[in-house]
MIDOSE-1310 file (N, C-alpha, C; in nm, 2 decimals, decimal comma, always signed):
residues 90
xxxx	+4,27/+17,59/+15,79/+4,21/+17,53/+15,68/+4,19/+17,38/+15,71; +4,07/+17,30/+15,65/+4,03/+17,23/+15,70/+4,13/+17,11/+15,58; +4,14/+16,96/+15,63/+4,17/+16,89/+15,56/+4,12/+16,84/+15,39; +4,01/+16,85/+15,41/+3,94/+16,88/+15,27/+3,93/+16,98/+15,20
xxxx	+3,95/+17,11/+15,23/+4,00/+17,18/+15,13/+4,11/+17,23/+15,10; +4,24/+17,15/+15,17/+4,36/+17,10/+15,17/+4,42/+17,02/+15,02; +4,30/+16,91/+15,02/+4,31/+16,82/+14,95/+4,28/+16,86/+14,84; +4,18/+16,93/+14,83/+4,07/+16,98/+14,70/+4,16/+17,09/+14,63
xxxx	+4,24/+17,15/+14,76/+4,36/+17,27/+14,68/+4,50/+17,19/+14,59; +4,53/+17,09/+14,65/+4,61/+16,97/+14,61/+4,63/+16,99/+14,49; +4,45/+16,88/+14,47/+4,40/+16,85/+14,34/+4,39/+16,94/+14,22; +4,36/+17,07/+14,27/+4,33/+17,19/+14,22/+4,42/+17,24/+14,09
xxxx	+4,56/+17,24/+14,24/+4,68/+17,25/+14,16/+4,75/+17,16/+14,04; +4,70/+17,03/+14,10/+4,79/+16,96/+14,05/+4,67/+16,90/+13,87; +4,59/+16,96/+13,86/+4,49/+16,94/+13,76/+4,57/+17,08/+13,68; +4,60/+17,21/+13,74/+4,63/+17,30/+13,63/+4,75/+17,29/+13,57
xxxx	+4,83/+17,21/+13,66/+4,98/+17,17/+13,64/+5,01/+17,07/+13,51; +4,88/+16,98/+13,53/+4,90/+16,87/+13,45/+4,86/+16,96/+13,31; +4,72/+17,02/+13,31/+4,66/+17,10/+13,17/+4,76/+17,22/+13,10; +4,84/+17,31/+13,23/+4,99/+17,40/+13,14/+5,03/+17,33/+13,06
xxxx	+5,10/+17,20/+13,12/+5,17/+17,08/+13,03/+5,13/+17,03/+12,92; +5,00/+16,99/+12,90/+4,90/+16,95/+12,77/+4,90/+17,06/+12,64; +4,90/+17,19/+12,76/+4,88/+17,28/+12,64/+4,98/+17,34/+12,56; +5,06/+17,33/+12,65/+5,24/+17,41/+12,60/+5,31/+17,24/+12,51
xxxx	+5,26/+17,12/+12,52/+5,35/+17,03/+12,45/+5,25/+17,02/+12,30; +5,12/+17,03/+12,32/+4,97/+16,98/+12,22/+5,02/+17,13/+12,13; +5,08/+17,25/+12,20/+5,09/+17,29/+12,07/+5,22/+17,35/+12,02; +5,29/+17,27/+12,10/+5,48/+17,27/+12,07/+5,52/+17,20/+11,89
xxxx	+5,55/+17,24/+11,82/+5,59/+17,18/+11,70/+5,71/+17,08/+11,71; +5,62/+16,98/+11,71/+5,73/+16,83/+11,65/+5,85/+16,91/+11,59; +6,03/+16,96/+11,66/+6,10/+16,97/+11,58/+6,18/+16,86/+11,51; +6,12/+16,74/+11,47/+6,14/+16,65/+11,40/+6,08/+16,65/+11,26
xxxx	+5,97/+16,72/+11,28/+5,88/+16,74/+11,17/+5,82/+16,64/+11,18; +5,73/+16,66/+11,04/+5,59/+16,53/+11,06/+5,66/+16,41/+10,89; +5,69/+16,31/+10,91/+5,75/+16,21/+10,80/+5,67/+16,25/+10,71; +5,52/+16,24/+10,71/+5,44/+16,22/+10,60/+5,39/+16,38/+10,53
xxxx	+5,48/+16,52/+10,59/+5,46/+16,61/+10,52/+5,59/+16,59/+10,38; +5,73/+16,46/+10,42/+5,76/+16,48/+10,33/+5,73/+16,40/+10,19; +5,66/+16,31/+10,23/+5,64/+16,26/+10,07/+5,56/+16,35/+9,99; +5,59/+16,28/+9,85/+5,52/+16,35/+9,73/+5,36/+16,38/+9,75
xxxx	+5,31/+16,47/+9,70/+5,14/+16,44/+9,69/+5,13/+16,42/+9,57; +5,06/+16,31/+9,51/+5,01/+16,26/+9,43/+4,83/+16,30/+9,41; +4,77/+16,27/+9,31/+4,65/+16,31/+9,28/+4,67/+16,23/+9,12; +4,48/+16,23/+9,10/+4,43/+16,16/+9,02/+4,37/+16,21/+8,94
xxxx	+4,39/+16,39/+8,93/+4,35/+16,47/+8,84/+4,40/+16,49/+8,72; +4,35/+16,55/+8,59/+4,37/+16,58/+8,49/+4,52/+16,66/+8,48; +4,46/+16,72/+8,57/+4,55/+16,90/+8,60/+4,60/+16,86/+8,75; +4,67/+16,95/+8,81/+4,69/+16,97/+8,94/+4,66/+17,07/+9,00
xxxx	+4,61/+17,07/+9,12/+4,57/+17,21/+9,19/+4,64/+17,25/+9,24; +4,75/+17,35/+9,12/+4,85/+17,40/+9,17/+4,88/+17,59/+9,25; +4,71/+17,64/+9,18/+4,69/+17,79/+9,27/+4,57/+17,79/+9,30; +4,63/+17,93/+9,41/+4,48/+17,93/+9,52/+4,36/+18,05/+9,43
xxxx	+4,27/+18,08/+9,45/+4,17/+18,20/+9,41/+4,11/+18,24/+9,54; +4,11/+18,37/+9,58/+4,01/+18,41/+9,68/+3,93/+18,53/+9,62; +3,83/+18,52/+9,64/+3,69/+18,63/+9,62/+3,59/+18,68/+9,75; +3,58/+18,76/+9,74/+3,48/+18,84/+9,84/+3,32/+18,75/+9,82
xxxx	+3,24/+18,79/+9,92/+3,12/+18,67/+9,92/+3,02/+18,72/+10,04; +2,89/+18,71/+10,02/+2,82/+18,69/+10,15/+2,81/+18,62/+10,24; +2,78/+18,67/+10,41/+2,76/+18,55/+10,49/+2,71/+18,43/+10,45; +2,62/+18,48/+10,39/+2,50/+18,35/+10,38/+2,57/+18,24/+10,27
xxxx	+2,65/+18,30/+10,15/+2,70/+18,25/+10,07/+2,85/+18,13/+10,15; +2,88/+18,23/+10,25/+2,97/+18,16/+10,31/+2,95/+18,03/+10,40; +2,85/+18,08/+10,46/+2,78/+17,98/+10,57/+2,70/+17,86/+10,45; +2,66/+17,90/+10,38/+2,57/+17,75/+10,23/+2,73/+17,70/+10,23
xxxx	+2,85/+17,76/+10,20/+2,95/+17,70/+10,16/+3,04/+17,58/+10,21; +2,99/+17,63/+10,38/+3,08/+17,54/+10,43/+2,96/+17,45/+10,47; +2,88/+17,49/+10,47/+2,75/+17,35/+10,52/+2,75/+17,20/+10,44; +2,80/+17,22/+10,32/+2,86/+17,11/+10,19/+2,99/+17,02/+10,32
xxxx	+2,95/+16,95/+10,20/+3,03/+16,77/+10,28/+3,18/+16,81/+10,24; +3,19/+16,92/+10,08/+3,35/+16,90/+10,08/+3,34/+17,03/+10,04; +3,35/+17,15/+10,06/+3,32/+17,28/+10,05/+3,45/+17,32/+9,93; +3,56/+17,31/+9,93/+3,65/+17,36/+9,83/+3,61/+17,25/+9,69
xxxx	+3,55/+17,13/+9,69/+3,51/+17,08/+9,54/+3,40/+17,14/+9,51; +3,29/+17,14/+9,65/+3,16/+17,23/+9,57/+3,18/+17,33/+9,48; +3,33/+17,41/+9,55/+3,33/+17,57/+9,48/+3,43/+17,53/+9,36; +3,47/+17,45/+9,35/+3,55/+17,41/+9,19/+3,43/+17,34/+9,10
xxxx	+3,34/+17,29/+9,14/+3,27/+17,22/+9,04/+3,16/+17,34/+9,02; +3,13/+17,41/+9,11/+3,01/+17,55/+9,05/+3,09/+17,64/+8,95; +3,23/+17,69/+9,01/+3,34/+17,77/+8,93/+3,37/+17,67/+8,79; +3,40/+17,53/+8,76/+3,37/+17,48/+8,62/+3,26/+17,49/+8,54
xxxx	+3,15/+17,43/+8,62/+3,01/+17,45/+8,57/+2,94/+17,61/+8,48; +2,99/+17,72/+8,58/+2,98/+17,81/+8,49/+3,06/+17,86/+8,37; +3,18/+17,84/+8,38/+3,29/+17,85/+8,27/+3,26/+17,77/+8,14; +3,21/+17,64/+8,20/+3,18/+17,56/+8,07/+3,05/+17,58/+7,97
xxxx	+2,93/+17,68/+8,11/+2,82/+17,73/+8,06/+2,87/+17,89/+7,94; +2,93/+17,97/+8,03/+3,00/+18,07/+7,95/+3,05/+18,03/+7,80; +3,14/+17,89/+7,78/+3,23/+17,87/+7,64/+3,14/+17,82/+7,60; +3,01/+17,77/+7,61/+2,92/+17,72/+7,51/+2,83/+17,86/+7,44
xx	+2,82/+17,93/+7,54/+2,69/+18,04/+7,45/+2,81/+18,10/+7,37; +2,94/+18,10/+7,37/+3,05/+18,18/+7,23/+3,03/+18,14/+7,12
């Protein structure tokens, strides 16, 4: 084996060695935890968004959904919008 691809096996290794490492620590959980999951969450809502809703949907409905800048307000302000349309025609 020639000196350059000596080197190049080196490198080879020593590139997959360093990326195992990256990968096994990038997704090892802080057992310290994260400080800022413990404070309070605060919000500046009326209400609080305290439960989740899931519904069935089409692709296309899904894909328009997430294409939005903030996709879970778009679907709370269309889900109010009709509710409030609904309590008006009573």
């Amino acid at each position: 084996m020639s000196d350059t691809n000596t080197t190049d096996l080196k490198i080879y290794s020593l590139v997959c060695t360093q990326f195992k490492r990256y990968l096994h620590f990038s997704t090892m959980p802080n057992p310290k935890g994260n400080p800022e999951n413990l404070k309070n969450f605060t919000t500046e809502r009326e209400e609080p968004l305290s439960t989740t809703i899931s519904f069935r949907a089409t692709e296309k409905m899904k894909e328009e959904v997430k294409s939005k800048e903030d996709p879970p307000e778009f679907c709370r302000r269309a889900i109010q919008e009709a509710l409030d349309k609904d309590n008006n025609k009573d």
